[in-house]
C-alpha positions in Angstrom: 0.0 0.0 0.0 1.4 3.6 -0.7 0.6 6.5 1.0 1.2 9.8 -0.1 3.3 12.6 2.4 3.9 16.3 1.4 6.8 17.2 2.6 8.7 20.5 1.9 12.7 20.6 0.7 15.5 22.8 0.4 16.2 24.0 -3.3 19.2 22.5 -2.8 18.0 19.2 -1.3 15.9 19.2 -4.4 18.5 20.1 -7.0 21.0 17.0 -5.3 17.6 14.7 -6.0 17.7 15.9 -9.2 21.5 15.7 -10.4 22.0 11.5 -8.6 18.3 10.9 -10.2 19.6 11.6 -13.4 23.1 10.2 -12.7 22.3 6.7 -11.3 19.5 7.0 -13.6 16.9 6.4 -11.3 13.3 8.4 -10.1 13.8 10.6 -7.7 11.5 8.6 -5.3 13.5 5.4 -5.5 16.8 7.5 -4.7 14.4 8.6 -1.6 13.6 5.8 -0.6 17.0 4.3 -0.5 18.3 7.3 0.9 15.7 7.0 4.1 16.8 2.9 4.0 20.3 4.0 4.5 19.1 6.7 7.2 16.9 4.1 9.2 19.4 2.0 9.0 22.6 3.9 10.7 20.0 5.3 13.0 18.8 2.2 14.0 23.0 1.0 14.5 23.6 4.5 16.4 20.6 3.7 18.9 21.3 0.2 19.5 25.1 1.2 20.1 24.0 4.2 22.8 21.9 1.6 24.5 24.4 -1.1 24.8 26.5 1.8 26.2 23.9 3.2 28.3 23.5 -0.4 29.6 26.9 -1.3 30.4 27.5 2.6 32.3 24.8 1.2 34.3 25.9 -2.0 35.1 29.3 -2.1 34.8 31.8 -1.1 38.3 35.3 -0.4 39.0 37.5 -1.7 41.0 36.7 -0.2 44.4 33.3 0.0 43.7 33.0 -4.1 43.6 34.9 -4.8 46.2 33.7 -1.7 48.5 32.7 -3.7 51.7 34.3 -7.2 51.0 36.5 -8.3 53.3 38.8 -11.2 53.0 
């Protein structure tokens, strides 16, 4: 199913649609829609990357701060 979005661009956005549509000889929609692919697609890696980082801030301790306490 497509749906239909208006959207508004930059004249130079729209002039860079223009020169790689004609270039990889493609519509412009299909360079979109790759374009937004690629996009989702780092964003997605960047996200998934903060979390794991996020995560292991949260769980991860130094030194001291494990053994703070323990006595052997």
């Amino acid at each position: 199913m497509k749906e239909t979005i208006n959207f508004t661009l930059k004249p130079g956005t729209i002039e860079n649609l223009q020169a790689y549509s004609e270039i990889l000889d493609k519509e412009i929609s299909t360079v979109m829609e790759e374009a937004l692919e690629a996009y989702f697609a780092e964003t997605q890696k960047r996200l998934l990357d903060k979390n794991t980082a996020d995560e292991n801030a949260m769980t991860n301790l130094d030194y001291d701060e494990f053994w703070d306490g323990v006595e052997l």
